[in-house]
N, C-alpha and C positions, 0 to 999 in steps of 0.2 A: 509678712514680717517687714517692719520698718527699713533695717538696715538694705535688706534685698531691693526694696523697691525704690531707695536712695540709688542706688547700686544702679540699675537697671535706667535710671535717668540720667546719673551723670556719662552712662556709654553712650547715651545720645549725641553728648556734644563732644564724650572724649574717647575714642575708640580705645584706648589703652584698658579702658576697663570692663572691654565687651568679655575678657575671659576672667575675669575676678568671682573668685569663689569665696561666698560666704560662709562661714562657719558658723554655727551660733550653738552656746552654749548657758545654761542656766546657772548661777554661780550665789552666793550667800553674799551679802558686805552684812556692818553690824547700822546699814541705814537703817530708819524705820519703817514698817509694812508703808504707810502714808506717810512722810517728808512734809511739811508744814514750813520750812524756809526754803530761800534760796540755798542757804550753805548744806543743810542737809542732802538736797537734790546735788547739788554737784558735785560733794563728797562722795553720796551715793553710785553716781556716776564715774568718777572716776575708779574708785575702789572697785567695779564691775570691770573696768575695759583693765584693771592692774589683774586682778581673778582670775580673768579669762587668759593673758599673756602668762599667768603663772599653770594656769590650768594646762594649757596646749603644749607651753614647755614642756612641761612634765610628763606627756604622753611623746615628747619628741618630733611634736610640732610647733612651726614659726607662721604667723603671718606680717605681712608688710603694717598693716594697722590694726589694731585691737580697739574697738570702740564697747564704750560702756554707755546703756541709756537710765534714764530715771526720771519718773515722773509724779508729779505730787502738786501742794500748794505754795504761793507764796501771796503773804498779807502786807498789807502795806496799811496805814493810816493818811486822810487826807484830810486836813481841817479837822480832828475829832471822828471823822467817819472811817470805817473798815472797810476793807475792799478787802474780796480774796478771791484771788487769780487760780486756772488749773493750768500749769506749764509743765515741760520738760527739757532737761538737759542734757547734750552730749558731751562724752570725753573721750577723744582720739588721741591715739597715742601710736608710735611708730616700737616704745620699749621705753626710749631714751626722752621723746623729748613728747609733749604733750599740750594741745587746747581743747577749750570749749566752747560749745556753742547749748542754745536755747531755742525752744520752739516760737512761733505768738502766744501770749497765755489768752485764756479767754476767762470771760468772769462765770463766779459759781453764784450761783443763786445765797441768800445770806441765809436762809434755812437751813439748806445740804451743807454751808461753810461751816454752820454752828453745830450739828448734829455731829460730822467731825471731828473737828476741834475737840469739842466738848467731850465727845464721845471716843476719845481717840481711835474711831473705826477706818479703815479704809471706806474710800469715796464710792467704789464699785458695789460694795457691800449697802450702804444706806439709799444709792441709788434706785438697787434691786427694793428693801427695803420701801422705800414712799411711793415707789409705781406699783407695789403689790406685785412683783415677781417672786418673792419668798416671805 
């Protein structure tokens, strides 16, 4: 898991977080299965790390930060030409006050972008999909 293995790095340089317990938990937002902007991904994201702080609540649990991730496309135009990136973003949140951050994105092939898009499938699916794993 991402967040764990975040976790497990930053007690490298900062001992305060060698006993930090990870929760993680699966939660619904109304993002799309695949996100195709920036705003979707980080809407996405934050509505995840707000679910989970209402989830825990709820069960009578608190943590110090509730982080929400999401991951998907983001397109851009350059001169006429498409690019499309596969990134993802984070949203930390302590309850009350909250930032985000972003992965590097890397580029998708324009085939798997269009196939997509177009198709509004998830990326994991059409990947399976063109290497003939389904």
């Amino acid at each position: 898991m991402a967040v764990r293995a975040s976790v497990a790095r930053v007690a490298k340089i900062d001992s305060s977080w060698a006993d930090a317990n990870v929760v993680a938990r699966a939660v619904s937002t109304n993002a799309p299965a695949m996100p195709l902007t920036d705003w979707e991904l980080m809407q996405g994201a934050r509505e995840r790390a707000l679910a989970v702080r209402d989830l825990l609540r709820g069960q009578r649990l608190e943590a110090e930060i509730y982080v929400g991730l999401e991951g998907g496309f983001h397109s851009i135009s350059i001169e006429g030409e498409w690019h499309t990136f596969l990134r993802g973003w984070a949203y930390a949140t302590d309850g009350k006050n909250g930032t985000f951050g972003a992965s590097p994105s890397i580029t998708v092939p324009a085939a798997l972008a269009k196939k997509v898009i177009e198709g509004r499938r998830e990326l994991g699916l059409v990947i399976d999909e063109v290497s003939g794993k389904r």
